[in-house]
C-alpha positions, -999 to 999 in steps of 0.1 A, spaced: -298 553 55 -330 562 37 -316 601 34 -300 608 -2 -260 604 -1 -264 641 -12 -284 652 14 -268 682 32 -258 670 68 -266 632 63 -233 620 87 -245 645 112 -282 638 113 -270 599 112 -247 607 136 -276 618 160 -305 595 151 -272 565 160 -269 582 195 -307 589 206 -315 557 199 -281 541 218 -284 560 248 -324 555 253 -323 517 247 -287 507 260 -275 534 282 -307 535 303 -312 499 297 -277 490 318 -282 517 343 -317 509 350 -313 479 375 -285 498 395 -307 529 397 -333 507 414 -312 492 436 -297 526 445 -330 544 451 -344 510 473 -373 499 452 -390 470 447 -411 448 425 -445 444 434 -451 415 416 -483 425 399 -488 389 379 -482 369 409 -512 385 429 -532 383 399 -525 346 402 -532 341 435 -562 359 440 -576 343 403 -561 307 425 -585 321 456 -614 326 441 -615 297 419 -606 278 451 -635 298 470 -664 288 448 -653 252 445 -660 252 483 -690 272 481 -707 250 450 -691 218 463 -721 194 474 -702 170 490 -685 196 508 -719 207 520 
């Protein structure tokens, strides 16, 4: 929309611009999910074993500085 009205092929170049962006965020945002589920793969679930391993080892050196664990 920033492109002069009398800009020659405005329609086509807006026509374009309209269609990258549709088909990077929509069309591969809808297919993404099937494609995975297609191809078998999984989540990891990198933010959970952050948690429990930050959960561990805050759980590890309550035990070890614990003097009435002692």
């Amino acid at each position: 929309m920033a492109l002069p009205s009398a800009f020659p092929y405005r329609d086509l170049i807006l026509l374009t611009a309209f269609a990258v962006v549709f088909g990077t965020l929509v069309i591969q945002g809808l297919t993404l999910k099937p494609l995975m589920r297609a191809l078998d793969l999984h989540d990891d679930d990198p933010v959970g074993r952050e948690v429990r391993a930050a959960r561990e080892a805050a759980l590890r050196s309550i035990l070890v500085t614990d003097p009435l664990n002692a």
